[in-house]
NUVOKE-690480 format. One line per field, with one value per residue: chain; x, y, z negated of N, C-alpha, C, O in turn. Coordinates in nm, 3 decimals, padded with zeros to 5 digits, always signed. Layout:
% NUVOKE-690480
mol = A,...
n_u = X,...
n_v = Y,...
n_w = Z,...
ca_u = X,...
ca_v = Y,...
ca_w = Z,...
c_u = X,...
c_v = Y,...
c_w = Z,...
o_u = X,...
o_v = Y,...
o_w = Z,...
END
This chain:
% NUVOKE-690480
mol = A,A,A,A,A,A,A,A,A,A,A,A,A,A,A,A,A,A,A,A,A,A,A,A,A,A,A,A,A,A,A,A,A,A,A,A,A,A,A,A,A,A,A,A,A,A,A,A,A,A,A,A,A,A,A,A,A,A,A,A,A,A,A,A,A,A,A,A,A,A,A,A,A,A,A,A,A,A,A,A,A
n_u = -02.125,-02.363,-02.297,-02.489,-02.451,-02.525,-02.396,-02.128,-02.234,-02.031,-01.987,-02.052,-01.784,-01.776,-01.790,-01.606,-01.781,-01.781,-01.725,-01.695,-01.794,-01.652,-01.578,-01.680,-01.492,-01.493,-01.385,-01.063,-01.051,-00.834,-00.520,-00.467,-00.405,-00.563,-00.715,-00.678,-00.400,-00.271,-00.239,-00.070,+00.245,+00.485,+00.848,+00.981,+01.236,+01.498,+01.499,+01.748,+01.982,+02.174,+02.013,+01.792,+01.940,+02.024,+01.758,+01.716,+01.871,+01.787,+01.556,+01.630,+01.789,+01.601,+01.455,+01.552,+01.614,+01.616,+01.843,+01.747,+01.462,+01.436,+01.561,+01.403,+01.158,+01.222,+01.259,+01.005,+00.869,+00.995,+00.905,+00.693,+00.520
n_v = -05.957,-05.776,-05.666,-05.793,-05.695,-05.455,-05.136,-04.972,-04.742,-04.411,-04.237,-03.916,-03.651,-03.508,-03.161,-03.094,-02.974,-02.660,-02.489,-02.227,-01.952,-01.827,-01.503,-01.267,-01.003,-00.718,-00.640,-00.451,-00.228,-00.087,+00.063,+00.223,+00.273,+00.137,+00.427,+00.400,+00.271,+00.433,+00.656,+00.643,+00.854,+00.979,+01.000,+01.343,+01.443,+01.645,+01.983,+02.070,+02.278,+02.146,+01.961,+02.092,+02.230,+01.952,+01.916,+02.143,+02.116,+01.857,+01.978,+02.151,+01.979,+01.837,+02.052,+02.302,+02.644,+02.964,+02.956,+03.094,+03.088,+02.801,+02.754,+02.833,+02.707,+02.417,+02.471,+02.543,+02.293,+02.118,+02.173,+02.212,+02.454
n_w = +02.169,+01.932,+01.601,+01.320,+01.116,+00.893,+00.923,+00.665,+00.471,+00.431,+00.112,+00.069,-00.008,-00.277,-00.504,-00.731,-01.069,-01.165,-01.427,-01.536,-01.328,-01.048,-01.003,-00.762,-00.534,-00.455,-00.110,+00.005,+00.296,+00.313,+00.364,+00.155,-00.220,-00.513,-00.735,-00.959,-00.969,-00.854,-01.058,-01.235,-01.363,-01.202,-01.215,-01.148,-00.898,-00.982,-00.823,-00.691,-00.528,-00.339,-00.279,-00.124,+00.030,+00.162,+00.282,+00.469,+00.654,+00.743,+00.851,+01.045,+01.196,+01.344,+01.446,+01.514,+01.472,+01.229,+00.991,+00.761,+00.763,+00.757,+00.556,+00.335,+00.390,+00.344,+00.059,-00.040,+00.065,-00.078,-00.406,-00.397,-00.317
ca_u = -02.246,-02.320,-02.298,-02.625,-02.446,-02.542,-02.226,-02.132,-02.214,-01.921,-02.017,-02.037,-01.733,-01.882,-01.657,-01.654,-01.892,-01.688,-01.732,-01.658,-01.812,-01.573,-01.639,-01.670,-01.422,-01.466,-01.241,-01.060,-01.036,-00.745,-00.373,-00.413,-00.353,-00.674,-00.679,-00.595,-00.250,-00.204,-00.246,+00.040,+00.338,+00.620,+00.973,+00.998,+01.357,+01.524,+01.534,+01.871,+02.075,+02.224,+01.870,+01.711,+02.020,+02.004,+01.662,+01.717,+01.970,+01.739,+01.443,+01.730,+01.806,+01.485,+01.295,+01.641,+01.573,+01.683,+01.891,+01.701,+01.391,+01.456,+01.559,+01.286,+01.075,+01.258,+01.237,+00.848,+00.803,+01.032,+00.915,+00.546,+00.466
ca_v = -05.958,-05.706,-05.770,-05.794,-05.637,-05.302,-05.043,-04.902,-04.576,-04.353,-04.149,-03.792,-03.623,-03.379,-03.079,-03.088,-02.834,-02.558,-02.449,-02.115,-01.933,-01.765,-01.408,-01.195,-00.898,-00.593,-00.617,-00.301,-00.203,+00.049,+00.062,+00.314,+00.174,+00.203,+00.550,+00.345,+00.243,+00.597,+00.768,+00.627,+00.962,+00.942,+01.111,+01.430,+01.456,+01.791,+02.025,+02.164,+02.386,+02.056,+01.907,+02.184,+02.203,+01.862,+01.897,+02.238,+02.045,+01.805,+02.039,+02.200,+01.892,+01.810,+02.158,+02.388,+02.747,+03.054,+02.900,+03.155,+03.012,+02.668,+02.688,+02.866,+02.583,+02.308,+02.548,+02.513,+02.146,+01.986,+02.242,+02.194,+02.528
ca_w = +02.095,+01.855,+01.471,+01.247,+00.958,+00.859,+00.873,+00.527,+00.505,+00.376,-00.009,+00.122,-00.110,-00.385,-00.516,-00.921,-01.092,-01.215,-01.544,-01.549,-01.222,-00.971,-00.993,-00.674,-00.593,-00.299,-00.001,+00.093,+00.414,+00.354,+00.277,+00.021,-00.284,-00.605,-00.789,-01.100,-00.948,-00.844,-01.203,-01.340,-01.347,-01.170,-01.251,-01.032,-00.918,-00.979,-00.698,-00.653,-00.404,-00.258,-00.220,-00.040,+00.147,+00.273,+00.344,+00.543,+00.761,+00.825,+00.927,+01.164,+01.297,+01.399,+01.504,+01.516,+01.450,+01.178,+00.842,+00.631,+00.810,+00.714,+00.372,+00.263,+00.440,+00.232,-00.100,-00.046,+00.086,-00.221,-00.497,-00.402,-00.323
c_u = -02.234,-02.339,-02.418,-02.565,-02.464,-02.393,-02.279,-02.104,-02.094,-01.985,-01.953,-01.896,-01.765,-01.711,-01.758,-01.711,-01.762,-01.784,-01.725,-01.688,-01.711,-01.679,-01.585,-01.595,-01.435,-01.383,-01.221,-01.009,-00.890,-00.605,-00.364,-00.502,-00.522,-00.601,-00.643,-00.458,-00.210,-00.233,-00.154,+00.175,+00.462,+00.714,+00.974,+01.154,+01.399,+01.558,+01.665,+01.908,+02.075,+02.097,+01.791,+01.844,+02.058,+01.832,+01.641,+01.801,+01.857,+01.589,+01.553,+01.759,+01.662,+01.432,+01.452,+01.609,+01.619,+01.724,+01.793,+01.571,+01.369,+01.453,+01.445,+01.193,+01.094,+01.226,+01.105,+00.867,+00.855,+00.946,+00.734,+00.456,+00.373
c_v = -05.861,-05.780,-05.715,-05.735,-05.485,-05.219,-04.991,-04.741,-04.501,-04.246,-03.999,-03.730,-03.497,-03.319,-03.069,-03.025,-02.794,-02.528,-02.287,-02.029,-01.839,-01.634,-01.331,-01.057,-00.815,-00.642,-00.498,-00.341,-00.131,+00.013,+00.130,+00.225,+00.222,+00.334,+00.534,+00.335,+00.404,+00.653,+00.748,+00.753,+00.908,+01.047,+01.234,+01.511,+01.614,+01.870,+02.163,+02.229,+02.284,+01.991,+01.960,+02.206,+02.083,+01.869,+02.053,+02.193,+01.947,+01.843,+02.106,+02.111,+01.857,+01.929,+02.289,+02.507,+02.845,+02.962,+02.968,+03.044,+02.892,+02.617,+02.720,+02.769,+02.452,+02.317,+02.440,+02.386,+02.089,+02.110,+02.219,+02.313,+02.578
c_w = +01.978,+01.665,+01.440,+01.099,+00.952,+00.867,+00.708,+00.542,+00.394,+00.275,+00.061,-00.020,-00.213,-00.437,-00.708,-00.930,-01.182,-01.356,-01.578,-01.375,-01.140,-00.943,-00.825,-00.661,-00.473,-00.245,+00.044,+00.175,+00.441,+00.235,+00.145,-00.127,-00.419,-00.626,-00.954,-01.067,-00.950,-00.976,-01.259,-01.255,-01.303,-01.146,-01.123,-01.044,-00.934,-00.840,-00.697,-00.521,-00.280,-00.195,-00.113,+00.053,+00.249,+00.344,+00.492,+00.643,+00.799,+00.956,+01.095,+01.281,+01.374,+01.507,+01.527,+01.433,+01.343,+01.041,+00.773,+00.634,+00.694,+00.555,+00.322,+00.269,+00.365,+00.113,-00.133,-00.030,-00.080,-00.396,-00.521,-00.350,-00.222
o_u = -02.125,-02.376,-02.464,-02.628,-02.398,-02.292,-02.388,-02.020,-02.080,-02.044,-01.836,-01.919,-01.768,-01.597,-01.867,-01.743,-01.679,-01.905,-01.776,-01.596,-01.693,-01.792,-01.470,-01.615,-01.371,-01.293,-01.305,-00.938,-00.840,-00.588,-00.285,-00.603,-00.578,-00.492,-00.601,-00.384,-00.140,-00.272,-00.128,+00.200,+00.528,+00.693,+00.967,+01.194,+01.321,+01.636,+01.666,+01.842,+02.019,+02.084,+01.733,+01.820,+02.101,+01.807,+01.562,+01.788,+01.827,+01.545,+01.530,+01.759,+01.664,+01.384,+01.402,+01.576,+01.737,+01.634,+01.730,+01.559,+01.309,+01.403,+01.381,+01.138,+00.997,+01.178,+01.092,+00.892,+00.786,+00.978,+00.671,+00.335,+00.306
o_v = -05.849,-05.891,-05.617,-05.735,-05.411,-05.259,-04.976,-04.664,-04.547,-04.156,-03.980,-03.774,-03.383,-03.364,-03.053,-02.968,-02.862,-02.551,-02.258,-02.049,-01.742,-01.633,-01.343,-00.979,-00.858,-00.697,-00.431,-00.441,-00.116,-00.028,+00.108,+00.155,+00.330,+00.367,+00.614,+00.398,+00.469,+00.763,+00.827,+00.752,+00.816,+01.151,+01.196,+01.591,+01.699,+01.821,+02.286,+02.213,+02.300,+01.973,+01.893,+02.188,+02.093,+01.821,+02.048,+02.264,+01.962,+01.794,+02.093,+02.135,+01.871,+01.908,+02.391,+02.481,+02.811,+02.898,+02.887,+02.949,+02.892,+02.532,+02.635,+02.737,+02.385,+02.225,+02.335,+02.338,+02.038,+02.057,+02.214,+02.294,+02.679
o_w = +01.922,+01.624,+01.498,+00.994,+01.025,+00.807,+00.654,+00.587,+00.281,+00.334,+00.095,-00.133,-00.167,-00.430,-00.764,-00.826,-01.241,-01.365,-01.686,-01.296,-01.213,-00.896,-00.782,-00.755,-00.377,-00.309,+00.106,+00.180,+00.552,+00.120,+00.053,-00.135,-00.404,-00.580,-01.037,-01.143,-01.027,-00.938,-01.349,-01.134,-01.352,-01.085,-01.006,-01.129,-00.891,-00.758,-00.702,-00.419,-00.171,-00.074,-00.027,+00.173,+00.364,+00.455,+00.586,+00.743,+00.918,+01.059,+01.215,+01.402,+01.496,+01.619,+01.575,+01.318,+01.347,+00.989,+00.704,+00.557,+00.586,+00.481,+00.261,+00.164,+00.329,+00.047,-00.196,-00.140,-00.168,-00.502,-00.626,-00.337,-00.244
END
């Protein structure tokens, strides 16, 4: 038989009121980083003999081809030019 008592309905649970509203922020899409982070200077190591000589060994290793070649190719990449 069923019962004649009403069920108790369960108080829906409420979420506090905030005080202070949660502000909204973009989502990036992309690894690269703001152009605020990027502005800050960073040390630029010295480019020596030994430097451009490891880096002319490693272009060699990779792609082979003339020493003069090469270094000059390292000169430029680490120097900026």
């Amino acid at each position: 038989m069923a019962s004649s008592k009403p069920s108790k309905s369960v108080p829906a649970k409420t979420l506090p009121a905030r005080s202070v509203p949660i502000a909204a922020t973009a989502v990036r899409n992309s690894a690269i980083p703001p152009k605020a982070a990027m502005a800050v200077p960073t040390a630029k190591k010295a480019v020596t003999r030994e430097v451009i000589a490891i880096r002319a060994y490693e272009i060699w290793r990779s792609t082979g081809g003339n020493a003069e070649a090469n270094w000059v190719q390292a000169e430029r990449e680490l120097k900026g030019l």
